[in-house]
C-alpha positions as CSV (number, residue, x, y, z in Angstrom):
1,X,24.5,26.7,6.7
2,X,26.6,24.2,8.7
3,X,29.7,24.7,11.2
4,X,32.3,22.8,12.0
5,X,31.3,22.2,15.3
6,X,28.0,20.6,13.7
7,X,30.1,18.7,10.9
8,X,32.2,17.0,14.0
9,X,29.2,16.2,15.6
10,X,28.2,14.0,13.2
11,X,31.8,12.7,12.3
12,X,32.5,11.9,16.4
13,X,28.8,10.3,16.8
14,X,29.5,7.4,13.4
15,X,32.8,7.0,14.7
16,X,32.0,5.8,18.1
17,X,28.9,3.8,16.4
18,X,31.4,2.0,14.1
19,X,29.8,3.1,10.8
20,X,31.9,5.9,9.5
21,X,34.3,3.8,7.3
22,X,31.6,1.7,6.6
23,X,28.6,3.9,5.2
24,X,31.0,6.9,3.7
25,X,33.3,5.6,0.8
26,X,37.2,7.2,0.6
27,X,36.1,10.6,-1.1
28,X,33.2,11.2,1.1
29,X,34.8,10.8,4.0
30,X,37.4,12.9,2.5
31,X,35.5,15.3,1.7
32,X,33.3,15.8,4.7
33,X,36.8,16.0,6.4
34,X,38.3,18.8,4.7
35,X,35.1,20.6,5.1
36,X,35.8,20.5,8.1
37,X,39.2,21.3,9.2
38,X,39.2,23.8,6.3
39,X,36.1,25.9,7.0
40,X,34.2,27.2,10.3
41,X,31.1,27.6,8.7
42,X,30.1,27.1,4.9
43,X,28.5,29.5,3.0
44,X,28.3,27.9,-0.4
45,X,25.3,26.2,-1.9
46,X,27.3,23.3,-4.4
47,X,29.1,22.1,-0.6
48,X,26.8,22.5,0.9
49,X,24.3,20.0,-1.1
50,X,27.0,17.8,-1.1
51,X,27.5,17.8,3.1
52,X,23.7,17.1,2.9
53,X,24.1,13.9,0.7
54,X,26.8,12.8,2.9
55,X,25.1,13.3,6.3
56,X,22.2,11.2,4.8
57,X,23.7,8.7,4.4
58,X,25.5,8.9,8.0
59,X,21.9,9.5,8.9
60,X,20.7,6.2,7.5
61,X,23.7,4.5,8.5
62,X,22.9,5.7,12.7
63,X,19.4,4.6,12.3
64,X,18.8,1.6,15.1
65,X,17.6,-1.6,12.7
66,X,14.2,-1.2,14.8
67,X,13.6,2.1,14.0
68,X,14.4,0.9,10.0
69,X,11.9,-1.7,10.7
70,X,9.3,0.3,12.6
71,X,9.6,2.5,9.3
72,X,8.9,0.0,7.1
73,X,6.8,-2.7,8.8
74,X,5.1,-1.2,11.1
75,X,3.9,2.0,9.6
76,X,2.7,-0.1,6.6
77,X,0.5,-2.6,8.8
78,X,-0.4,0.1,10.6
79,X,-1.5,1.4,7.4
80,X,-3.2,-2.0,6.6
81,X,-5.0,-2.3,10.0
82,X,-6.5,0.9,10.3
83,X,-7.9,0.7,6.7
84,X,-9.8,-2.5,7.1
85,X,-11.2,-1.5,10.8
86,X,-12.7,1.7,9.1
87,X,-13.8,-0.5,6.6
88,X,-16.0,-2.8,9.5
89,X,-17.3,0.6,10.1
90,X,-15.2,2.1,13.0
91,X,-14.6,5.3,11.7
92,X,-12.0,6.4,14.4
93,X,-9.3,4.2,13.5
94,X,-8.6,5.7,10.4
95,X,-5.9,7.7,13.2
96,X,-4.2,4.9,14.3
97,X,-2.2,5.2,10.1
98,X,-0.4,8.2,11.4
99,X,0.3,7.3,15.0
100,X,4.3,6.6,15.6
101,X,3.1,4.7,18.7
102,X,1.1,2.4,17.0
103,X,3.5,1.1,14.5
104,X,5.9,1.1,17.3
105,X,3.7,-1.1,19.3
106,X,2.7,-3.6,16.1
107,X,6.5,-3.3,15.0
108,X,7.1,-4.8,18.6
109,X,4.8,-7.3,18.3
110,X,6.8,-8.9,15.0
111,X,10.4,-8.6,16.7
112,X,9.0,-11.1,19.6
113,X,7.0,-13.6,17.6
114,X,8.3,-16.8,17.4
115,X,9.5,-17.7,14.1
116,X,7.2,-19.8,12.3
117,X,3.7,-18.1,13.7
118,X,1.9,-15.3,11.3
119,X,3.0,-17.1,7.9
């Protein structure tokens, strides 16, 4: 299921981001520890659901806040945009919903407007 090598991985990487002691509580980070300096690889099912809660929320945690925001606001208005262009009748956007690059591209588009424009 998961190594120790892996289980580093993921303890060096939110060190040197500066979330470790910040997203894992005491007994988390305790816990993910022990796993592992005390196994190489982990073979039981209850730890092993319970390294996968704790590297979610190290997952969560490593996300750039652009990436949380693309997520969010962009796939939505993507969403939003694509419906009401297939709504004037232009059948092919009803592609641009699932298309990373466009909600990248719209996501952009909020980081750089001014504040105050779009209210």
């Amino acid at each position: 299921m998961f190594t120790r090598k892996f289980l580093r991985g993921w303890w060096n990487r939110a060190l040197r981001r500066r979330v470790l002691f910040s997203a894992l509580d005491r007994e988390d980070r305790g816990y993910l520890y022990l796993t592992m300096r005390a196994f190489d690889e982990i073979h039981n099912v209850h730890v092993g659901t319970i390294i996968v809660k704790i590297l979610a929320k190290l997952k969560a945690a490593l996300e750039s806040p652009f990436v949380r925001r693309m997520e969010t606001y962009g796939v939505e208005k993507a969403r939003l945009i694509s419906k009401i262009a297939v709504e004037w009748g232009y059948e092919i956007a009803g592609g641009w919903a699932r298309e990373k690059g466009f909600a990248r591209y719209l996501t952009v588009l909020d980081f750089n407007a001014p504040s105050g424009w779009g209210v």
